[in-house]
C-alpha positions as CSV (number, residue, x, y, z in Angstrom):
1,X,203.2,184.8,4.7
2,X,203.3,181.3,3.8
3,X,205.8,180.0,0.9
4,X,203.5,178.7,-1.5
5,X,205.0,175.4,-2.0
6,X,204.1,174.8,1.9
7,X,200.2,175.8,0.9
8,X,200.5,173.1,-2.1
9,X,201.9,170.6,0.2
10,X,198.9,171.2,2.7
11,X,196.3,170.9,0.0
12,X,197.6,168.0,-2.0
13,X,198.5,166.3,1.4
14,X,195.0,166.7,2.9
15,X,193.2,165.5,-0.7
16,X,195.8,162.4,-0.7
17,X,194.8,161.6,3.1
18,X,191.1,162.3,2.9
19,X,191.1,159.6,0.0
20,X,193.3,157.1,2.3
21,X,191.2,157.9,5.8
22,X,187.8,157.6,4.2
23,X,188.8,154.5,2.3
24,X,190.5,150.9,3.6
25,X,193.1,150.6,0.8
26,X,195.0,147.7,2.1
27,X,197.4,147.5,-0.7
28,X,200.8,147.8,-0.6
29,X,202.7,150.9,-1.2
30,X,204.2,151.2,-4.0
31,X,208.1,151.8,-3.6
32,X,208.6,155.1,-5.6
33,X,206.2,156.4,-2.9
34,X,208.3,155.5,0.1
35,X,212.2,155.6,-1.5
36,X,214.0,158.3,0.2
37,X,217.5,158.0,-0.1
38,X,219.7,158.7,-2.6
39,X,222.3,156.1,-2.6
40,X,225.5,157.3,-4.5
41,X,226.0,160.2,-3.2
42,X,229.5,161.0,-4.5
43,X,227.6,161.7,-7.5
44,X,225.3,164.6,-5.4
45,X,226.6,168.4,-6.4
46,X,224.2,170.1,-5.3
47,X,221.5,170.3,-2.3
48,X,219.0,172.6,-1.6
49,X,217.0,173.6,1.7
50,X,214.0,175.8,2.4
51,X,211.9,176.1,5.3
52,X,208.3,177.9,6.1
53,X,209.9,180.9,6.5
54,X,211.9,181.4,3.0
55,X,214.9,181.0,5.1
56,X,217.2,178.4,2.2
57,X,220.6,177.2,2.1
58,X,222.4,176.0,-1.1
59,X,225.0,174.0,-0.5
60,X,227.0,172.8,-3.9
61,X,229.8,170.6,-4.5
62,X,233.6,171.8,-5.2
63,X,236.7,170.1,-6.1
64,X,237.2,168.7,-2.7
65,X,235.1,170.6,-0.6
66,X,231.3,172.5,-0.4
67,X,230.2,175.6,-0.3
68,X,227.4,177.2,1.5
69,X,225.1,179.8,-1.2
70,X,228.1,180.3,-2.9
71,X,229.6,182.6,-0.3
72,X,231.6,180.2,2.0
73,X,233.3,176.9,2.5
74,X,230.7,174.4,3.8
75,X,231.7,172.3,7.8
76,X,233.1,169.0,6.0
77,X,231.8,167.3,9.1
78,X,228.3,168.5,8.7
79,X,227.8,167.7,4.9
80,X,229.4,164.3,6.0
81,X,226.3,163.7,8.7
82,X,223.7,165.0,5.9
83,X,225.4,162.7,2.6
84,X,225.3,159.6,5.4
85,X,222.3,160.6,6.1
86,X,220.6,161.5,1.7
87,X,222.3,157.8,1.4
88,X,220.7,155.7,4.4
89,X,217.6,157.3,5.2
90,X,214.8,154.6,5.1
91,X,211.3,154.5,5.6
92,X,210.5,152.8,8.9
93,X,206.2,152.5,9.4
94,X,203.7,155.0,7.1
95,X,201.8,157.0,9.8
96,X,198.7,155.6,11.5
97,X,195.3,156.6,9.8
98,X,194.6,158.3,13.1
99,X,197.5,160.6,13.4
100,X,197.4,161.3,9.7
101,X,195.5,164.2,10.1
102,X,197.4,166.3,12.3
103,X,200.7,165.0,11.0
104,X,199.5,166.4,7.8
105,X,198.9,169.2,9.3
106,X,202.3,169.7,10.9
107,X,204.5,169.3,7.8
108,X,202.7,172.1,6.2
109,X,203.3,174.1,9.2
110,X,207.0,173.1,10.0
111,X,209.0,171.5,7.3
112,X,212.5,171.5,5.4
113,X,211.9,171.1,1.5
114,X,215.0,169.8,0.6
115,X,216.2,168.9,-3.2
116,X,219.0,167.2,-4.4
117,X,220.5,167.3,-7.8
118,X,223.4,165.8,-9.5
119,X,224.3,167.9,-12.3
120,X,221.8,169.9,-13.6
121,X,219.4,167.0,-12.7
122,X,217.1,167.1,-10.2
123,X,217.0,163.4,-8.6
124,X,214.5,163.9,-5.2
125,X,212.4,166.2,-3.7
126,X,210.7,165.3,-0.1
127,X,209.7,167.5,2.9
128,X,211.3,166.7,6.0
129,X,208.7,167.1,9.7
130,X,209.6,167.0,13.0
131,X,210.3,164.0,14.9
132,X,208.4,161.3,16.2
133,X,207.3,161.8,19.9
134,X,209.9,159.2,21.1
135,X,212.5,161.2,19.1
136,X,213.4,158.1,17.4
137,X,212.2,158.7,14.2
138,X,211.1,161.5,11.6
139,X,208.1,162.5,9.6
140,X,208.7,163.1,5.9
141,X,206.8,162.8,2.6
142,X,208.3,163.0,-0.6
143,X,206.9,165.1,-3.3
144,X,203.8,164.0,-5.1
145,X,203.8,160.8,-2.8
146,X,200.2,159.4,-1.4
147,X,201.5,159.6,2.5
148,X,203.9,160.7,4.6
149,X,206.2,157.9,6.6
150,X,208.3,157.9,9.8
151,X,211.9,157.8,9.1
152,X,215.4,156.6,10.5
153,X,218.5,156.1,9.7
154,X,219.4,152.5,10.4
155,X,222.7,151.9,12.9
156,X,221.5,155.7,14.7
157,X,219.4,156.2,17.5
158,X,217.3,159.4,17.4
159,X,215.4,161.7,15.4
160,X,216.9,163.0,11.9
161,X,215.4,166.5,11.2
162,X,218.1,168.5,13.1
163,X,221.0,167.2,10.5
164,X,218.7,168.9,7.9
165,X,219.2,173.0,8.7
166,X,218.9,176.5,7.1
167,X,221.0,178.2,8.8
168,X,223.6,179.7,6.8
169,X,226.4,180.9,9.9
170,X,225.8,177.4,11.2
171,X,227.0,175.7,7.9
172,X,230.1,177.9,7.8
173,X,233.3,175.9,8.4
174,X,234.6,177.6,11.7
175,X,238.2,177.1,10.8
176,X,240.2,180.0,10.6
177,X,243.6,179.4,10.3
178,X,244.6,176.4,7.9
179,X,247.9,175.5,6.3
180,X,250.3,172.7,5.4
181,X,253.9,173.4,7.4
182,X,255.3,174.2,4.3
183,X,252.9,176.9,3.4
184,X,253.9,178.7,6.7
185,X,256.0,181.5,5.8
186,X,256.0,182.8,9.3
187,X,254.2,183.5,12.5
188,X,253.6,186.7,14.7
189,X,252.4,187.2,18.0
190,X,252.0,190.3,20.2
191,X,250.2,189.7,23.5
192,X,248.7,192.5,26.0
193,X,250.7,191.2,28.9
194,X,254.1,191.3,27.4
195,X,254.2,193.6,24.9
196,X,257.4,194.0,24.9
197,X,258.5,190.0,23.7
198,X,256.1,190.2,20.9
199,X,257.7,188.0,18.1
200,X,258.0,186.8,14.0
201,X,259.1,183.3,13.6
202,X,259.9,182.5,10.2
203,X,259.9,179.4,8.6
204,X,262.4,179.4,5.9
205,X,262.1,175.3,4.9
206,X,264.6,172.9,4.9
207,X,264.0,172.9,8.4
208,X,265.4,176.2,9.0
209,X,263.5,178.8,11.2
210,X,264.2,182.5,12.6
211,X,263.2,184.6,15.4
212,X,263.0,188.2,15.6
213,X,262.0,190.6,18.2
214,X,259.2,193.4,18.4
215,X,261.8,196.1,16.8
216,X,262.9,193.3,14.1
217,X,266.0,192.1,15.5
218,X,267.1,188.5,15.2
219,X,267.3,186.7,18.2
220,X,269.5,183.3,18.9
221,X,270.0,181.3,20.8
222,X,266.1,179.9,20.8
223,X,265.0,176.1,20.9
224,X,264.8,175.3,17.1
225,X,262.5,172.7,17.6
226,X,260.3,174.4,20.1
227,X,260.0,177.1,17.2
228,X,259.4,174.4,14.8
229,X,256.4,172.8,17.1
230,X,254.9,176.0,17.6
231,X,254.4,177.1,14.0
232,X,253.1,173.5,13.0
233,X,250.4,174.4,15.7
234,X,248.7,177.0,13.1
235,X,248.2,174.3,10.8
236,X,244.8,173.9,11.4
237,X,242.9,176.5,13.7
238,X,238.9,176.4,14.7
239,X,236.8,179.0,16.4
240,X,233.6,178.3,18.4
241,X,231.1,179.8,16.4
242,X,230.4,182.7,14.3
243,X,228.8,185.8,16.3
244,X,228.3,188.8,13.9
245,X,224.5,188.3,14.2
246,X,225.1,189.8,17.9
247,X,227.2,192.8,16.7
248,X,226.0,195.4,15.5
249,X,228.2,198.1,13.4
250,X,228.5,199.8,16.8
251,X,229.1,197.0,18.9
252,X,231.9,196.0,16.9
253,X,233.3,199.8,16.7
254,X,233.3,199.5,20.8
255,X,235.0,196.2,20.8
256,X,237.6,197.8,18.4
257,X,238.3,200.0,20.1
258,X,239.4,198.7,23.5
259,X,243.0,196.4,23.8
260,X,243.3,192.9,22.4
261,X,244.5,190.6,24.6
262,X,246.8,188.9,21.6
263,X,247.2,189.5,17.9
264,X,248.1,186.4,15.6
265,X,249.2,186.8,12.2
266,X,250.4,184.0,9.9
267,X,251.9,184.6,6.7
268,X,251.7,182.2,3.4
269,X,254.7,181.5,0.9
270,X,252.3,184.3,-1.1
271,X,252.7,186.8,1.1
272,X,248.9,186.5,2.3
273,X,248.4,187.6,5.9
274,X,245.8,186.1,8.0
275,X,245.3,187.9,11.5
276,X,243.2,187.5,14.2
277,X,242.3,189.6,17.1
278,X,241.4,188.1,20.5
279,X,239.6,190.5,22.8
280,X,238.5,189.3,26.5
281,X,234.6,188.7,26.8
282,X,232.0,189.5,29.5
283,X,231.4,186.9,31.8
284,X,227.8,186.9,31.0
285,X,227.1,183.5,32.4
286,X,228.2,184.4,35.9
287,X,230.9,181.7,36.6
288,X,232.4,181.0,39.7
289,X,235.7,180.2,40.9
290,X,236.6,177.3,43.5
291,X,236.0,180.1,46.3
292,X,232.8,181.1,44.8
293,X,234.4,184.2,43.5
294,X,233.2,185.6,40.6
295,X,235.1,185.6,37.6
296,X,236.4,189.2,35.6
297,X,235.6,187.9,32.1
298,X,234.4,184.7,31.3
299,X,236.8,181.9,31.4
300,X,235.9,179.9,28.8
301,X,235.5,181.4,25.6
302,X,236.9,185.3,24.1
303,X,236.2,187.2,20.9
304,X,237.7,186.8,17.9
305,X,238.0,189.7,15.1
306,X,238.8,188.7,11.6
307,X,238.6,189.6,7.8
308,X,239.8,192.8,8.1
309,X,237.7,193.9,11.5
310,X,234.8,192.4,10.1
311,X,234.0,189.2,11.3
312,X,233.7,188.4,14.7
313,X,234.2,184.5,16.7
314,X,233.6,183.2,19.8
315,X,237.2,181.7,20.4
316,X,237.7,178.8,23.4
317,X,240.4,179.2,25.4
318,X,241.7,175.8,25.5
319,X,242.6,176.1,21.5
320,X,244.0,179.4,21.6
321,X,246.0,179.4,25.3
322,X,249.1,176.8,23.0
323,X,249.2,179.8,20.3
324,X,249.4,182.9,23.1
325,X,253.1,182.5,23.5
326,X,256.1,185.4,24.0
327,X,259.4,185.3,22.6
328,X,261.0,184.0,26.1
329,X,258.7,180.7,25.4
330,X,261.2,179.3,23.0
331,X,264.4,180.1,25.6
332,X,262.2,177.2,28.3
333,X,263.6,174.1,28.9
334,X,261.0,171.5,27.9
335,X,260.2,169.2,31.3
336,X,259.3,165.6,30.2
């Protein structure tokens, strides 16, 4: 059933361009009517989102960072692209008397509401439509305006309705480790292949480190600095995505239950422990080799299990290969 802030829009919308179809108002229009952006917007704490479906996202401002419906920290580079784009958004033609009709028609169909508040004050309200059909620009109408315009964003090429999105998993920040050096009390790895060199590194500051074994004995002999670099590389740690939408409880019980390739832990100066579980994934996609060989599992991307076995990742192999590492990594000679 349809929200009923879409079947307001349609009827107001449809009264407003019967009146401007019928009649040849060749006025201007008056600015309120066509002002979009909202130009400060380090002074924006809160935006909301809603589409056709009553599928919404809240997203509201922090000290220093977002959050997405008050469950998890917000992608800073996505509310970057939507702020640039609340600020800079600018009307660029109001829509042709003949394609006012169906245009009408398709914002009341398909359209973002989206709010914006700073403080407790409510500052704009406009719908935002689908794009143009040379994807350079965007349909929107603001609330209680006379007629719907096609948008841009001035300095960007394309259309600006994908920036503006309800998905909550897609909002999440995908980072998942994240931690100045210092922070770093230690590091542990224990990888399927070589069980047997699984390792702690510890950072103990002043730029002194340990390394001890799978059976907690402490090693020497290691390259401090190798052990130093390698630690720093948990700093800051992405996944792909978010994939618990395609695991079900029992999917995930299966998953659990067959032999990580790795498990990385990292440690705070609180005694927090973050670990992650990599498992190898299906090659669903069917790659191929050089030789046209299929391969076992697929080479790009694993799984990732989190939060206590409950959140699972899609994990790229190329930002997880530097951090699956066993103890005789740090006894290499580095070749330059």
């Amino acid at each position: 059933m349809k929200n009923n802030w879409i079947l307001i829009l349609f009827v107001s919308l449809l009264v407003i361009a019967s009146v401007i179809y019928f009649t040849n108002n060749k006025g201007t229009i008056k600015k309120e009517l066509r002002d979009f952006a909202v130009k400060d917007t380090s002074e924006v704490t809160k935006i909301f989102m809603a589409d056709k479906d009553n599928i919404s996202v809240t997203l509201i401002r922090k000290d220093g960072y977002w959050t997405v419906n008050n469950k998890y920290v917000a992608r800073p580079d996505a509310i970057n692209i939507l702020l640039e784009t609340i600020a800079s958004v600018t009307v660029k033609a109001p829509v042709s008397k003949s394609g006012l009709p169906n245009i009408i028609k398709r914002l009341a169909a398909k359209s973002v509401k989206v709010e914006i508040y700073k403080g407790d004050e409510l500052v704009k309200v406009y719908y935002v439509g689908e794009p143009t059909a040379d994807q350079t620009g965007t349909y929107m109408v603001l609330k209680n305006s006379s007629v719907p315009f096609i948008t841009y964003k001035p300095g960007f090429s394309g259309y600006l309705s994908v920036r503006y999105f309800v998905d909550e998993t897609i909002w999440r920040d995908v980072t998942i480790f994240q931690y100045s050096f210092q922070n770093i009390a230690s590091v542990s790895v224990n990888l399927q292949a070589s069980p047997d060199k699984a390792f702690t590194a510890f950072n103990d500051g002043n730029n002194k480190f340990h390394l001890f074994d799978l059976n907690k004995k402490e090693i020497t002999g290691f390259d401090t600095l190798m052990v130093k670099e390698f630690i720093a590389r948990f700093r800051k740690i992405k996944c792909e995505s978010y994939l618990n939408e395609f695991f079900p409880e029992s999917r995930l019980d299966s998953l659990l239950k067959t032999k990580p390739v790795a498990i990385l832990s990292v440690t705070n100066r609180k005694g927090e422990i973050n670990t992650l579980k990599l498992y190898t994934k299906p090659n669903f996609l069917r790659y191929y080799d050089d030789d046209g060989k299929e391969f076992t599992r697929d080479p790009d991307a694993m799984y990732g299990v989190l939060h206590g076995d409950k959140q699972v990742v899609s994990c790229q192999y190329f930002v997880f290969d530097p951090l699956m590492k066993d103890l005789s990594y740090f006894f290499q000679k580095k070749r330059f």
